[in-house]
Each structure stands twice: as structure tokens, then as C-alpha cells.
KEKE-3310 file (N, C-alpha, C; in steps of 0.2 Angstrom, whole numbers, plus 5000, padded with zeros to 4 digits):
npx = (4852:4842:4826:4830:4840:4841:4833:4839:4852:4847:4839:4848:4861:4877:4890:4907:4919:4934:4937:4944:4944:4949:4962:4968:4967:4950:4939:4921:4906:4891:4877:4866:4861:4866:4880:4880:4878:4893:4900:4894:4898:4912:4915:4910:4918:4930:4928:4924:4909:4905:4910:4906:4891:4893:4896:4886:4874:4874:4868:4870:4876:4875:4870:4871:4863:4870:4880:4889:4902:4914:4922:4932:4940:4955:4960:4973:4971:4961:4950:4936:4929:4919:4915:4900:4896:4885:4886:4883:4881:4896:4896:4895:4880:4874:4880:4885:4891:4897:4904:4913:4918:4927:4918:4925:4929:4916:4911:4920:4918:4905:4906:4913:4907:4897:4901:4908:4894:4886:4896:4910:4918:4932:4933:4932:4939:4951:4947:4956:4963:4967:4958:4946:4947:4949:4934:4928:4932:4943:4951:4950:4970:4975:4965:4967:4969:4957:4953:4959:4957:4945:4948:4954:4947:4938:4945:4948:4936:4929:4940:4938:4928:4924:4928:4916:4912:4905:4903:4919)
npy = (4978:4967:4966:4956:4958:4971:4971:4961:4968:4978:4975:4963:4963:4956:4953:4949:4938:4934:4917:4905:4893:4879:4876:4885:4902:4910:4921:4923:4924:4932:4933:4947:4943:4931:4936:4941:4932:4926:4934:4937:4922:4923:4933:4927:4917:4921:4930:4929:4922:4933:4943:4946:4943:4957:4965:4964:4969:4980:4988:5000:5011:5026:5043:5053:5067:5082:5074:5070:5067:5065:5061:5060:5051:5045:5032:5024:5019:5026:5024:5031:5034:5038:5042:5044:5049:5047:5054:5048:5050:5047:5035:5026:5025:5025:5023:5027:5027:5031:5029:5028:5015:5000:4983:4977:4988:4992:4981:4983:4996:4994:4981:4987:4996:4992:4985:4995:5001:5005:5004:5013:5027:5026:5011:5010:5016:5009:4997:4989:4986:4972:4967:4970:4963:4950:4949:4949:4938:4939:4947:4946:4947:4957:4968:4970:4982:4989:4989:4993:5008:5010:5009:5019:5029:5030:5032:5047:5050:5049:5055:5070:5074:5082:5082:5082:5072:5080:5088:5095)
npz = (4858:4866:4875:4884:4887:4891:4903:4913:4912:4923:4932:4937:4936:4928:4937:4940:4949:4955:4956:4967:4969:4961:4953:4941:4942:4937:4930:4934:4930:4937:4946:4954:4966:4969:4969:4981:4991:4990:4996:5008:5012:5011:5019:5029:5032:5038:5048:5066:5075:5085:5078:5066:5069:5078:5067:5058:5065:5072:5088:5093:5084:5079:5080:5094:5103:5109:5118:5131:5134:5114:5103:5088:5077:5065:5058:5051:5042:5035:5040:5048:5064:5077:5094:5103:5121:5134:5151:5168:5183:5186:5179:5163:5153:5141:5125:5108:5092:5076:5061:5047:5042:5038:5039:5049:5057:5061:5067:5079:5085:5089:5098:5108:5111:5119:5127:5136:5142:5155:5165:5174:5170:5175:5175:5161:5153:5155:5147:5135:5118:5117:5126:5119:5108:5112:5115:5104:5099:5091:5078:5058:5056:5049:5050:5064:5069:5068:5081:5090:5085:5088:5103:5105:5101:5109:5123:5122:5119:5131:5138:5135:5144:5159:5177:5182:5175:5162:5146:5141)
capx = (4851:4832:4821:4828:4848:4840:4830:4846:4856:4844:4838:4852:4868:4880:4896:4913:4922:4938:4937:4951:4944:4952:4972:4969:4962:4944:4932:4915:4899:4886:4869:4869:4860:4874:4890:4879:4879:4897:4902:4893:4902:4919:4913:4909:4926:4936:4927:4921:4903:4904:4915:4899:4886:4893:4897:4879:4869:4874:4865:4875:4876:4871:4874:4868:4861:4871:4885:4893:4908:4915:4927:4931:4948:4953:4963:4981:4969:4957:4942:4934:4924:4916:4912:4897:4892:4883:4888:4879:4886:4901:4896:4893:4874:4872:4886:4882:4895:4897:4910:4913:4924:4924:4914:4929:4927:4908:4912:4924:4913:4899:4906:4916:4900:4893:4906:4906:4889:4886:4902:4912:4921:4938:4931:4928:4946:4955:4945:4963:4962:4968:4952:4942:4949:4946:4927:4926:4934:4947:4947:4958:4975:4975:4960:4966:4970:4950:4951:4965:4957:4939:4949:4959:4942:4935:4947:4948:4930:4931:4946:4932:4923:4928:4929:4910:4907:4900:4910:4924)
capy = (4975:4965:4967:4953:4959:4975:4970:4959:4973:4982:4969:4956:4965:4954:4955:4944:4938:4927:4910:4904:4886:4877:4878:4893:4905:4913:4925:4918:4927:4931:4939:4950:4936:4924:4941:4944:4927:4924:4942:4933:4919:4925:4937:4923:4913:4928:4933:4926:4923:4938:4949:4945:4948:4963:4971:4963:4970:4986:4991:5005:5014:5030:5050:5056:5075:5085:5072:5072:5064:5064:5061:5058:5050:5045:5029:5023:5014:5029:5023:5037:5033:5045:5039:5051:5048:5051:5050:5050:5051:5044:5029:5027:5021:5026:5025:5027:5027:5032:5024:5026:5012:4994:4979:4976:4994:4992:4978:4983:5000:4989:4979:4992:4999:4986:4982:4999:5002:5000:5003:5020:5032:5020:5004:5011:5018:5001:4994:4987:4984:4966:4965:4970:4958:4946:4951:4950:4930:4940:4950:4947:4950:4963:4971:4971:4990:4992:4988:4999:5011:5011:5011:5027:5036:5027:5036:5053:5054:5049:5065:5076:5075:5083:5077:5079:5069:5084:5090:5102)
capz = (4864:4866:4881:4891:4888:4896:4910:4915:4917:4926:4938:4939:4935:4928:4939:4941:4952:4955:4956:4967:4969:4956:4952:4941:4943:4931:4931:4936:4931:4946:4947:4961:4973:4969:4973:4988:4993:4989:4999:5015:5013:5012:5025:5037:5035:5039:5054:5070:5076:5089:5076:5063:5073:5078:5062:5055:5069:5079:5090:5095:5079:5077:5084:5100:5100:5116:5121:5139:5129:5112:5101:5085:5076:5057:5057:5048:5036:5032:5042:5054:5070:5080:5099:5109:5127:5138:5158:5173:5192:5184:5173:5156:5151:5135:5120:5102:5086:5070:5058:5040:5040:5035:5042:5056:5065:5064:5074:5084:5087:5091:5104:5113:5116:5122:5132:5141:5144:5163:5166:5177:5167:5178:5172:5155:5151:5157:5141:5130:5111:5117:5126:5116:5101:5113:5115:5096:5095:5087:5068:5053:5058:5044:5052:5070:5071:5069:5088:5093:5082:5094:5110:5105:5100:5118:5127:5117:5122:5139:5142:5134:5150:5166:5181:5182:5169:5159:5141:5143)
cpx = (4843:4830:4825:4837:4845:4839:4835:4851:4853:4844:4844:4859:4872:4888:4903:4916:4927:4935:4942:4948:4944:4960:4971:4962:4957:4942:4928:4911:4894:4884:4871:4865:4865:4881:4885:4879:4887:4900:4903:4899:4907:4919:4914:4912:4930:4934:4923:4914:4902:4904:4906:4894:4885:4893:4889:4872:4869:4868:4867:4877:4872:4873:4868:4868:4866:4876:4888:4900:4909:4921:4928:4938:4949:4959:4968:4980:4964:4949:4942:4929:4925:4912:4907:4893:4890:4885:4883:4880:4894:4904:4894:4884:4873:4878:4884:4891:4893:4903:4908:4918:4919:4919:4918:4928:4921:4910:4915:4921:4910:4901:4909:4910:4897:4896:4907:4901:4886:4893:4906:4917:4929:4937:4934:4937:4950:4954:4952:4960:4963:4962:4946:4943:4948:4938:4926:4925:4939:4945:4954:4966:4976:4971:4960:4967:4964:4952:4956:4963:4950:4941:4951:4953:4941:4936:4948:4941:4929:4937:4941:4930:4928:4925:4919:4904:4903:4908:4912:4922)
cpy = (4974:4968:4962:4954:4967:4974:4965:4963:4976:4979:4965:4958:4959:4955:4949:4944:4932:4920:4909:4894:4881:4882:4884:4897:4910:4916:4924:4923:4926:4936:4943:4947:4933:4931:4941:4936:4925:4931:4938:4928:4918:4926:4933:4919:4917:4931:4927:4927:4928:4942:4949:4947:4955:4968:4970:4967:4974:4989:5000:5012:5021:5037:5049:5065:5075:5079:5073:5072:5063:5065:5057:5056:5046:5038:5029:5022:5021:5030:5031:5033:5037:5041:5046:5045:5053:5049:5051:5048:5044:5040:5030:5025:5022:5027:5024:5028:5027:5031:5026:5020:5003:4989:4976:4981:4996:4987:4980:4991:4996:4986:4983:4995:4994:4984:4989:5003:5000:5002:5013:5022:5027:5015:5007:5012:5011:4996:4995:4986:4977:4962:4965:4966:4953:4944:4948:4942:4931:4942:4947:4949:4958:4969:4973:4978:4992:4992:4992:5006:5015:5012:5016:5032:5035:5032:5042:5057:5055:5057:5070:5078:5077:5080:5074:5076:5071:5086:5096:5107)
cpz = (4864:4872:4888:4891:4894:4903:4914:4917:4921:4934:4943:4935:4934:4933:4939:4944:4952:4958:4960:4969:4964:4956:4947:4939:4934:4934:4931:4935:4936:4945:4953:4966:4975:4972:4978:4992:4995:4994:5006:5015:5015:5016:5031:5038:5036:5046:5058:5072:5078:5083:5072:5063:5074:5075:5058:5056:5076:5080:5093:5090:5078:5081:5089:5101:5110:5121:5126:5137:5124:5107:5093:5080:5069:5060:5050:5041:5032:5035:5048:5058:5074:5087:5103:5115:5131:5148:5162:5180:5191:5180:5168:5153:5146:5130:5113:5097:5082:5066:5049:5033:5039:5041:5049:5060:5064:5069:5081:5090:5091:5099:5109:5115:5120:5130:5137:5145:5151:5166:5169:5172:5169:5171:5165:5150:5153:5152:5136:5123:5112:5119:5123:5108:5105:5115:5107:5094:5091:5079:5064:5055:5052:5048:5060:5074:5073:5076:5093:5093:5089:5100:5109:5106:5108:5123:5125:5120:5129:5143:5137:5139:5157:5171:5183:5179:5164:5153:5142:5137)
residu = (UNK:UNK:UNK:UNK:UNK:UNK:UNK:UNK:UNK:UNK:UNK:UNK:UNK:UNK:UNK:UNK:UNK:UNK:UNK:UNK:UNK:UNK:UNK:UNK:UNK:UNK:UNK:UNK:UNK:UNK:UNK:UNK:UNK:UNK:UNK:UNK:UNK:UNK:UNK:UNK:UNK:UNK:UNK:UNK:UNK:UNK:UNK:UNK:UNK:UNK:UNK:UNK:UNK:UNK:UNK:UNK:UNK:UNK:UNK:UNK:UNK:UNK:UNK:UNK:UNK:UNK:UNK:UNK:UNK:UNK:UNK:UNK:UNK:UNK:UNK:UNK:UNK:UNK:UNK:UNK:UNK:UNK:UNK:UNK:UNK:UNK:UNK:UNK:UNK:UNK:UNK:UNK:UNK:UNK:UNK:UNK:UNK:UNK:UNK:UNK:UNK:UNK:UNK:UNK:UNK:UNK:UNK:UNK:UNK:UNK:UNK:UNK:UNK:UNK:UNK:UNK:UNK:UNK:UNK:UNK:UNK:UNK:UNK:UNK:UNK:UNK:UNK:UNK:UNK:UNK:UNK:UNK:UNK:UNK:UNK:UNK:UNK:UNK:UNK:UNK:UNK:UNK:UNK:UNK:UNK:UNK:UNK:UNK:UNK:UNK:UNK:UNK:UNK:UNK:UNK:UNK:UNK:UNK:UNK:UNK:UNK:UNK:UNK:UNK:UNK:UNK:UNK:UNK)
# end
């Protein structure tokens, strides 16, 4: 191997990927610019602007130290999300998530918090997987459990808390 087969691997990883644009289908060499290019892509015909944003740029992401409410649940698929709140005279104002899952239950993390933030302990539990996929623009049909998956923890965490909004 010379100097520029190494620094190529090192650098600029060759990788492959299908090709499905043409009748049949090849393996296509790509830098790692071009796969991360071609990832996005995919990425961004598969999902809606909201869903995208969401999974691109949560803001909600991350643990909360001393939780009012928590809860944490393994979905069908293998992903895990973990909701912590916090309450205060009944409503929710601060919501944080943790996910080890794909780029649909970041999203769907994401928005659910968003979407209950402001909102009473009542309100907050009334939040449907149907509503929140329509917060989203809708996911992959494959991927629409994520959002089932984020309300289940939602509410898990929310019956954490008693009646004074404090964890049991």
C-alpha cells in the first residue's frame, strides 16, 4: 500500500452503497462526504420537514438531575426512551429525553416534549400517538410505533408523580 492508498483509508474511507437508480441494481463507491450526503438525502425523502427538524435539532434531549416524573420503557423495536419531568403547581415546564433509538424516536421524543411543555399534568396525558404523528407531518409508516412508543413513556412518567405533582 503507497502513502495515498493509506491516507485514503484513513481520511476518506471508501464505502458502498446500493445504487437503485437504474434497472439494476450496483454497488457504488463513496467517500465519506458523498455516504453522508447520500444518508441526508434518503433521510430527507423519508421524513417530513417537522419529523427532520425534530430528529436533526432537539432541543429537549438530555437527563434532568432529581425528576418530579420519570419513566423509562424499551420498545417492540429495541429502541429505549427515557422521559424526566419536572412539575410545578400541576403543569409541566420543563421535559427532557433520552433515547437510544433511531432518528424517528428522536423525533418523536422531541416533539412530545415540545408539545407538553406549558401544559397541566390533564392536558399532558390527553397527548394521543395520533396527535402527536400529526405534530410530526407524519413518520414512515414503518417507524410510526416511535410515536406510540414516546406517549407510553409520557404517560409512565406522568403516573410516577402524585397527586402533588411530586415522584412517588
Amino acid at each position: 500500500m503507497d502513502d495515498n492508498d493509506r491516507s485514503r483509508s484513513v481520511s476518506q474511507p471508501i464505502t458502498f452503497i446500493e445504487d437503485t437508480s437504474f434497472d439494476e441494481q450496483r454497488m457504488v463507491p463513496l467517500s465519506r462526504t458523498e455516504l453522508e450526503q447520500e444518508i441526508a438525502r434518503r433521510t430527507a425523502k423519508r421524513f417530513s420537514t417537522m419529523a427532520l427538524r425534530a430528529a436533526l435539532f432537539p432541543e429537549h434531549l438530555g437527563t434532568m438531575e432529581q425528576p418530579d416524573g420519570y419513566a423509562r420503557t424499551h420498545g417492540e423495536c429495541g429502541d429505549l426512551i427515557t422521559f424526566y419531568l419536572r412539575i410545578e403547581d400541576g403543569r409541566v415546564p420543563l421535559v427532557a429525553f433520552t433515547t437510544d433509538g433511531c432518528d424517528a424516536t428522536i423525533a418523536a421524543g422531541e416533539m412530545l416534549a415540545t408539545m407538553v411543555t406549558g401544559m397541566s399534568l390533564e392536558e399532558a396525558q390527553q397527548v394521543t400517538a395520533d396527535h402527536l404523528l400529526a405534530a410530526l407531518d407524519g413518520l414512515p409508516p414503518n417507524h410510526a410505533h416511535c410515536a406510540a412508543l414516546a406517549v407510553k413513556t409520557l404517560d409512565e412518567a406522568i403516573a410516577s408523580c402524585k397527586g402533588d405533582g411530586k415522584r412517588n
